[in-house]
Backbone as CSV, one residue per row, in Angstrom:
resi,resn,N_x,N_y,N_z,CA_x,CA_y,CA_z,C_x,C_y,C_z
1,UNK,26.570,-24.043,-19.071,25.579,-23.483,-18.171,25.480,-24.336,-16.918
2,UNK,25.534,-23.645,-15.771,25.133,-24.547,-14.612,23.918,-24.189,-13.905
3,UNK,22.927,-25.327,-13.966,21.598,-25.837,-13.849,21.814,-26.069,-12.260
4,UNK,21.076,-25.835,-11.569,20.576,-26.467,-10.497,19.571,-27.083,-10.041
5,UNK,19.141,-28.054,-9.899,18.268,-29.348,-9.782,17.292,-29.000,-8.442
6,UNK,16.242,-27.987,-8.446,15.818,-27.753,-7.360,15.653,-29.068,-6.068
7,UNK,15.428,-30.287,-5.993,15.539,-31.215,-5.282,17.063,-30.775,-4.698
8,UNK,17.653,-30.643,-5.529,19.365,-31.262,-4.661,19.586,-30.019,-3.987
9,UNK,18.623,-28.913,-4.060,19.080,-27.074,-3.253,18.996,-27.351,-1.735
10,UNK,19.604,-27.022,-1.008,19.938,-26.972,0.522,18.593,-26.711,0.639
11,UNK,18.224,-27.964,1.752,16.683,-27.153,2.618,16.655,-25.711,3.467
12,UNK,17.552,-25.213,3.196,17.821,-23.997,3.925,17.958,-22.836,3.347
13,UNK,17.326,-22.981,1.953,17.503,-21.642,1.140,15.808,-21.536,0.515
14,UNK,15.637,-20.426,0.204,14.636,-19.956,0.000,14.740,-18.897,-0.839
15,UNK,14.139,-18.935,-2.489,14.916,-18.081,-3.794,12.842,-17.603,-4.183
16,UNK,12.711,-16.746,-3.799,11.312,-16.258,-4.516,11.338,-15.116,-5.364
17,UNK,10.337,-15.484,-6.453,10.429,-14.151,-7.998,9.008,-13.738,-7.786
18,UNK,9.170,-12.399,-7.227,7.959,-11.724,-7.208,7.532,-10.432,-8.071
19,UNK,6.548,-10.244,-9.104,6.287,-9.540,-10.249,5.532,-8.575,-9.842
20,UNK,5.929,-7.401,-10.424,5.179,-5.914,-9.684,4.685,-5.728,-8.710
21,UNK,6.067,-5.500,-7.810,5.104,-4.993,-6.712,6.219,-3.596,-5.921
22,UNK,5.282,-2.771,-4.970,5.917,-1.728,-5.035,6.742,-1.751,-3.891
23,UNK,7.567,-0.322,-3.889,8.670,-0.612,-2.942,8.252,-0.210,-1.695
24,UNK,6.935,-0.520,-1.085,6.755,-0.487,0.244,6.260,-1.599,0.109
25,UNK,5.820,-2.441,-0.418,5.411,-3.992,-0.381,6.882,-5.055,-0.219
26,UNK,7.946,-4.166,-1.021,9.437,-5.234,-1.250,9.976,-4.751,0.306
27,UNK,9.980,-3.701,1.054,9.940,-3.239,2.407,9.502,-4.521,3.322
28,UNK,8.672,-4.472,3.336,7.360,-5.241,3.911,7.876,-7.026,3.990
29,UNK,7.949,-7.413,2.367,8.904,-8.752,2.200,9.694,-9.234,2.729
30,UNK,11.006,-7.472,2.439,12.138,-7.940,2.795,12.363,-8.190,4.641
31,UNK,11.180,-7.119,5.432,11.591,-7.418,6.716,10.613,-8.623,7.500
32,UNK,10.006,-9.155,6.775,8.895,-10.747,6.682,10.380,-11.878,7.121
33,UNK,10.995,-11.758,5.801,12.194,-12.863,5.358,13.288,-12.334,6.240
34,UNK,13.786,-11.431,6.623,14.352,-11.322,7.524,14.105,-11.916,9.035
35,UNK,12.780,-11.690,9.168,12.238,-12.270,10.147,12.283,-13.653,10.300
36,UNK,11.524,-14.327,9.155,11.861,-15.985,8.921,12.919,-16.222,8.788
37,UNK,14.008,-15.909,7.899,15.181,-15.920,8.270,16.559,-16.496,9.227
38,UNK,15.728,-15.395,10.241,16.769,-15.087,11.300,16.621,-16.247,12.607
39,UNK,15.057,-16.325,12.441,14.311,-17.520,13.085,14.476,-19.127,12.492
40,UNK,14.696,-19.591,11.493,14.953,-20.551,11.026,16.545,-20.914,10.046
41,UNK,17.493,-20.094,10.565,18.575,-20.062,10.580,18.638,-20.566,8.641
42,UNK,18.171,-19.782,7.965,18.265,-19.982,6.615,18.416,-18.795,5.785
43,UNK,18.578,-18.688,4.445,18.893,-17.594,3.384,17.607,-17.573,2.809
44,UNK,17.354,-16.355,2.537,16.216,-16.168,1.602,16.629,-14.809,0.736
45,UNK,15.993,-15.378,-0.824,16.593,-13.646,-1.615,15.362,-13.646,-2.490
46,UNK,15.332,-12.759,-2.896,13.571,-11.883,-3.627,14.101,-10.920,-4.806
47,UNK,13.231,-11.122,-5.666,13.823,-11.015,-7.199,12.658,-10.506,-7.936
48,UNK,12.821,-9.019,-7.551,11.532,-7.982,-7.946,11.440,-7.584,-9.268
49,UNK,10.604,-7.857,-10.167,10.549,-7.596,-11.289,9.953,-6.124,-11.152
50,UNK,9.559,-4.761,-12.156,9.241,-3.659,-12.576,7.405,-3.455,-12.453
51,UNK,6.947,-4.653,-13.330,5.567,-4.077,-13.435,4.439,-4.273,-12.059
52,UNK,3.799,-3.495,-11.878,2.568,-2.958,-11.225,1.786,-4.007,-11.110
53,UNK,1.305,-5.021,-10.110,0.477,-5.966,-9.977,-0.712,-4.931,-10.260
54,UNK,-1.940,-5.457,-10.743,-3.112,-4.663,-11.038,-4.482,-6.180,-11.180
55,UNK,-5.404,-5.430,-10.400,-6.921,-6.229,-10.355,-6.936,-6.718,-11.697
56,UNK,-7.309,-7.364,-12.352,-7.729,-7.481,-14.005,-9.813,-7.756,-13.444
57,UNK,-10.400,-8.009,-14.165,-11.616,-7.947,-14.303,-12.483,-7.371,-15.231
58,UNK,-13.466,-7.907,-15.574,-14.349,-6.838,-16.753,-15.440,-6.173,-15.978
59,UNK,-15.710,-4.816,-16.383,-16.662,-4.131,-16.236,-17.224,-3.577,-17.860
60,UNK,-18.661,-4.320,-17.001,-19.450,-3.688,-18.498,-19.056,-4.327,-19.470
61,UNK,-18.730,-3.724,-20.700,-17.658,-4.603,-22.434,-15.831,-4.295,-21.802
62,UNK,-15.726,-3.682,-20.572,-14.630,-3.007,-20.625,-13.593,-4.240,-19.634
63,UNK,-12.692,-4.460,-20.605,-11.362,-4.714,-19.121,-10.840,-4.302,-18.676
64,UNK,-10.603,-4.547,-17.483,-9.755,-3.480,-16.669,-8.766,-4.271,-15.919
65,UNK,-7.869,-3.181,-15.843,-6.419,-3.191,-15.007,-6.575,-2.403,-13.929
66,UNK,-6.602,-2.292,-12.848,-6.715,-1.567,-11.408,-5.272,-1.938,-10.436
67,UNK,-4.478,-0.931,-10.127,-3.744,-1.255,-9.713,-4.069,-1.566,-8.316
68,UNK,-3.406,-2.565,-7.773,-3.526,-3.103,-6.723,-3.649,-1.455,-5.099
69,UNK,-2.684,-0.589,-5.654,-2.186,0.337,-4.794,-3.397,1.200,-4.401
70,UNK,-4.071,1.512,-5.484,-5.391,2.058,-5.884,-6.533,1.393,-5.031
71,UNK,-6.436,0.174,-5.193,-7.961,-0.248,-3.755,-7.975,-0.577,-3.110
72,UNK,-8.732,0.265,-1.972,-8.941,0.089,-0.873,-9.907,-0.429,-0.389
73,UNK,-10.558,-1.510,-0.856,-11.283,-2.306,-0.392,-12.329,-2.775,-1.451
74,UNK,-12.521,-4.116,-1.499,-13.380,-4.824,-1.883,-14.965,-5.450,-1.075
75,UNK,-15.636,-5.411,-1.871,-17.395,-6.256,-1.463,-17.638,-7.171,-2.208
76,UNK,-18.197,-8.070,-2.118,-19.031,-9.474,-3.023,-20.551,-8.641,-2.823
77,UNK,-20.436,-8.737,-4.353,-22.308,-8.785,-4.399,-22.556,-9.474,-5.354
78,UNK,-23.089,-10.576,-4.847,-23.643,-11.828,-5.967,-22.075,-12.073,-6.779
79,UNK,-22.539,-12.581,-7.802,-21.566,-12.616,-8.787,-20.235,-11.388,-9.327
80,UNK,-20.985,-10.229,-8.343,-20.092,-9.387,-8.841,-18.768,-9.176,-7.575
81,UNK,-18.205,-8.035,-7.532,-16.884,-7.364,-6.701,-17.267,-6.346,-6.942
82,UNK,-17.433,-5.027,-5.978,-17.582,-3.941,-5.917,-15.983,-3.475,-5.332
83,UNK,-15.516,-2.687,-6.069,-14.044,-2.079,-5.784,-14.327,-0.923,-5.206
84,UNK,-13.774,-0.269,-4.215,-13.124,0.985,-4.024,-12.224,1.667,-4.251
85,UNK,-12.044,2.254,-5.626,-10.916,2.817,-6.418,-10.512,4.118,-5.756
86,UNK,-8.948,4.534,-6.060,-8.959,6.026,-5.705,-8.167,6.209,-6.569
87,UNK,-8.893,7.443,-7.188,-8.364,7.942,-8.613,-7.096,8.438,-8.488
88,UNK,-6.571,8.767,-9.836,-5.388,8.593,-10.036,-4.673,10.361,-9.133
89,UNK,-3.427,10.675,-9.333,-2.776,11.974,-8.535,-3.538,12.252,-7.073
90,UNK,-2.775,12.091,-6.413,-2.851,12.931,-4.759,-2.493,14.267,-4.063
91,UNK,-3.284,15.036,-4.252,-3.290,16.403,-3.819,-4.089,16.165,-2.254
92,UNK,-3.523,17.050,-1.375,-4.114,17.136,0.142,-4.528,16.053,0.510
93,UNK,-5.900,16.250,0.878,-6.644,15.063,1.315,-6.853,14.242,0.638
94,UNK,-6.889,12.722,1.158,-7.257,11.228,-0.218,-8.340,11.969,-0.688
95,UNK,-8.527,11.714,-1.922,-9.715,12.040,-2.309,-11.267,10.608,-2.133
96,UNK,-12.267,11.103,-2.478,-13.159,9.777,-2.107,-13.284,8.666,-3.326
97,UNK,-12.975,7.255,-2.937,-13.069,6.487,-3.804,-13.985,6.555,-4.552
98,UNK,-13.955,5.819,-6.047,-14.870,5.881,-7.040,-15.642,4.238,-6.570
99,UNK,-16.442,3.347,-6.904,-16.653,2.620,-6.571,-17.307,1.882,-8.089
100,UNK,-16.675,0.735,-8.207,-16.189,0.246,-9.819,-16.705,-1.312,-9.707
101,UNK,-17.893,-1.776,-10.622,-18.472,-3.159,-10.159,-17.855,-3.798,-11.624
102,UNK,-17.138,-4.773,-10.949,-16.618,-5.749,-11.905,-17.484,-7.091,-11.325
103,UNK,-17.285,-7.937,-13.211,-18.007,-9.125,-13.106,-16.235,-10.075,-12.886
104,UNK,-16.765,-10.426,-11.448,-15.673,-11.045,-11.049,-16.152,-12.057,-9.827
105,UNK,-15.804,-13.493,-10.128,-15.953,-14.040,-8.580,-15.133,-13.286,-7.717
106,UNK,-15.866,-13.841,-6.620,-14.513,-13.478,-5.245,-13.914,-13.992,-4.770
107,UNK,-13.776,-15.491,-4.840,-12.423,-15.797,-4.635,-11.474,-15.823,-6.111
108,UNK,-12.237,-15.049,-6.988,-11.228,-15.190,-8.135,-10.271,-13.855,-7.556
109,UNK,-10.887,-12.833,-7.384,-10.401,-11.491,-6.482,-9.424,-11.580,-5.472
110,UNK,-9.763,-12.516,-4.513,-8.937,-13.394,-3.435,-7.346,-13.485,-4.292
111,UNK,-7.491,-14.486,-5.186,-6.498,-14.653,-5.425,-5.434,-13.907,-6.166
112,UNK,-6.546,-12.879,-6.804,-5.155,-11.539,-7.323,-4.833,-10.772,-6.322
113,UNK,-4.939,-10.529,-4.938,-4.854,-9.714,-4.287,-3.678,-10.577,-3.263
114,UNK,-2.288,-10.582,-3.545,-1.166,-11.944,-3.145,-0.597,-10.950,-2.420
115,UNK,-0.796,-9.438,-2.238,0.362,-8.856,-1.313,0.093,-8.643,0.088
116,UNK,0.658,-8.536,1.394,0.520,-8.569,2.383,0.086,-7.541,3.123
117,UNK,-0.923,-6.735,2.021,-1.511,-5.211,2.693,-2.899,-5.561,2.565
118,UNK,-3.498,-6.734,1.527,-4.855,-7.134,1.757,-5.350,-7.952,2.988
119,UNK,-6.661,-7.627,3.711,-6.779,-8.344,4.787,-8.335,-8.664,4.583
120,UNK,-8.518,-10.051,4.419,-9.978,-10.692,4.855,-10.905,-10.136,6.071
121,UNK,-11.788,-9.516,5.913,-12.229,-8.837,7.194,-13.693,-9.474,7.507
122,UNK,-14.135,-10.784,7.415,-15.457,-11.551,6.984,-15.653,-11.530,5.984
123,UNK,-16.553,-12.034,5.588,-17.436,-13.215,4.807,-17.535,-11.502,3.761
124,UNK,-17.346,-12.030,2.024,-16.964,-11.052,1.023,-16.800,-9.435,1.390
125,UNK,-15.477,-9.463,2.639,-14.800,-7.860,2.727,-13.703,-8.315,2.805
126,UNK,-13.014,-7.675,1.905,-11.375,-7.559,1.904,-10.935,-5.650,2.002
127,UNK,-9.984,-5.685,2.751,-9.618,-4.515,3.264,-8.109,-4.222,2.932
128,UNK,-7.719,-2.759,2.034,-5.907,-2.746,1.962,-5.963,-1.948,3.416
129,UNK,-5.231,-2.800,3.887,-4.271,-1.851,5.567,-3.723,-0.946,5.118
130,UNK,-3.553,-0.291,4.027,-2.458,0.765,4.097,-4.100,1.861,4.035
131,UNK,-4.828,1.624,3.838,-6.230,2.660,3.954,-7.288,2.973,4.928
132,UNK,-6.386,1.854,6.255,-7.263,1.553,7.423,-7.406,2.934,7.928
133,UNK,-7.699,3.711,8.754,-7.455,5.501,9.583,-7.787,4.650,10.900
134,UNK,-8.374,3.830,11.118,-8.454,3.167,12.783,-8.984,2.167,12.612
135,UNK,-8.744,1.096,13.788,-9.274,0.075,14.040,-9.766,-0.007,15.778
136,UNK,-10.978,0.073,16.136,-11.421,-0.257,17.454,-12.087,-1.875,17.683
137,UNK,-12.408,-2.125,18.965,-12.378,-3.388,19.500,-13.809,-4.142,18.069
138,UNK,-15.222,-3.731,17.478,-15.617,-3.640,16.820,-15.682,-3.687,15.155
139,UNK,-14.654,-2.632,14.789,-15.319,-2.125,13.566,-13.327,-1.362,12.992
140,UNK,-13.379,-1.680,11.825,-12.162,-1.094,10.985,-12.810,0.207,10.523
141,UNK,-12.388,1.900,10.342,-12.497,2.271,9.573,-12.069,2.952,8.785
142,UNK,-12.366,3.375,7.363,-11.431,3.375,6.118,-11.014,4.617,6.140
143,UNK,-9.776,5.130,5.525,-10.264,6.764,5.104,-10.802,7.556,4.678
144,UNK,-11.856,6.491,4.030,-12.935,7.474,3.538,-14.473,7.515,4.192
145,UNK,-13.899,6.928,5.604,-14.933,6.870,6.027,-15.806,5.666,6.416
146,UNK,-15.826,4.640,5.589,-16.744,3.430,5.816,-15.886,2.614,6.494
147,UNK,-17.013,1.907,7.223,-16.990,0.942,8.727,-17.117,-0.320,7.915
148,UNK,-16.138,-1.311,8.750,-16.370,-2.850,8.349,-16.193,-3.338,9.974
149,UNK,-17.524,-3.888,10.531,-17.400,-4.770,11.003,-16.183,-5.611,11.189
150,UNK,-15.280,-6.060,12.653,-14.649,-7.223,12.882,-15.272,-8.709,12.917
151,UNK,-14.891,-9.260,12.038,-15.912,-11.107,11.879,-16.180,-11.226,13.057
152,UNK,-17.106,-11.365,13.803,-17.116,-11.791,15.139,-16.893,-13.198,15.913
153,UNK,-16.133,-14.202,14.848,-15.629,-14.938,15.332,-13.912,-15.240,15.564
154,UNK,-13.775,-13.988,14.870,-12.478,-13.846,14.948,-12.048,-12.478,14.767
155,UNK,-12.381,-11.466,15.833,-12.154,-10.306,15.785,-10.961,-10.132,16.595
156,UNK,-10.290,-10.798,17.499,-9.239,-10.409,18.158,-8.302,-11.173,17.136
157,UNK,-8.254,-12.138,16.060,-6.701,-12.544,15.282,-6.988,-11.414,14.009
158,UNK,-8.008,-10.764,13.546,-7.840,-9.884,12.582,-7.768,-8.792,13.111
159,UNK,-7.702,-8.289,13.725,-7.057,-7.016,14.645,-5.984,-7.435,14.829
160,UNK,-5.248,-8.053,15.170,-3.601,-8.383,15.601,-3.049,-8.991,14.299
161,UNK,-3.830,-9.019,13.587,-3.015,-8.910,11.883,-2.566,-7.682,11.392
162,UNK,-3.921,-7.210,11.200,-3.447,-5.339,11.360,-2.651,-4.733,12.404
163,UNK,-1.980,-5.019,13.467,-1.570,-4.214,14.554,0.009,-5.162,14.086
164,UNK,0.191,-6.296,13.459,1.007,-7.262,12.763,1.480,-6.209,12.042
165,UNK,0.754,-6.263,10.827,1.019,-5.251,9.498,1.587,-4.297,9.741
166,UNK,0.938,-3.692,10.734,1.756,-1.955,11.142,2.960,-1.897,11.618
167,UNK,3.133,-3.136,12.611,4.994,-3.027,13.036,6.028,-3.871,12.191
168,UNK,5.540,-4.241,11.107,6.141,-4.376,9.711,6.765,-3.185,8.543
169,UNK,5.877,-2.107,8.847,5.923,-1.276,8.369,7.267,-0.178,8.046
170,UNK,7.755,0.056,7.899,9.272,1.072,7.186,8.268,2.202,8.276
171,UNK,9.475,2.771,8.907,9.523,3.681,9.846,9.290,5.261,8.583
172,UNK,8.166,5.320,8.597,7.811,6.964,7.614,8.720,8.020,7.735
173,UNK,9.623,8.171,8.497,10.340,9.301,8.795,11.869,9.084,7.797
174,UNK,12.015,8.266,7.269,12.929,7.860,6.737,13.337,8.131,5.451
């Protein structure tokens, strides 16, 4: 068997194993690392495993699995996380989220949420960009309607995260 001694690996390579995630997120990755890449004159390769990243958390006696794809946005209230779920099959219009209170810190939430479609939008709002319908100089809002405030101390770098995110994005026509 030949072992490789991560110390002795060329500073110029870059080998990441990333576990369920979907193929507009491995999209998203792959044209990130391309980007770094091409800019730091190095190799990078990504090694997608099958399963579905998903929220874990308890509600009520119940645990739950929430797939990541599914929410569109998170709240802190107290001790809890208020989710914005959207139920399962898509016919016409999104339908309106269910809204699902898990006993969960929030930065425990923070940290299951590792893919590059969640966005910190102030102090306990996290927002998926793929559910944004607009963003003005102010205020994000969702497709279903609800307004989040831009942090107002940093409303012009979280707007140009999102306006980031979007020209990342796989051309839809494709």
């Amino acid at each position: 068997m030949n072992h490789t001694n991560p110390i002795t690996k060329p500073a110029n390579e870059l080998h990441i194993h990333i576990s369920g995630i979907s193929r507009r997120d491995t999209a998203l990755l792959c044209a990130m690392l391309q980007l770094w890449s091409s800019k730091d004159h190095c190799h990078a390769s990504i090694r997608i495993a099958r399963d579905m990243p998903c929220l874990r958390a308890t509600s009520g006696r119940d645990t739950l699995s929430i797939p990541l794809s599914r929410v569109m946005y998170l709240t802190s209230e107290g001790h809890y996380v208020v989710a914005a779920v959207l139920p399962h099959g898509k016919t016409g219009r999104p339908p309106a989220p269910s809204m699902v209170r898990l006993r969960l810190p929030f930065h425990r939430a923070m940290e299951q949420l590792c893919l590059p479609r969640f966005l910190p939008c102030g102090r306990g709002v996290i927002l998926n960009m793929d559910f944004i319908r607009s963003v003005d100089r102010e205020e994000f809002t969702m497709q279903d309607g609800t307004a989040f405030p831009l942090p107002s101390h940093r409303k012009k770098e979280t707007a140009e995260a999102y306006h980031a995110y979007l020209r990342l994005l796989p051309d839809s026509n494709d």
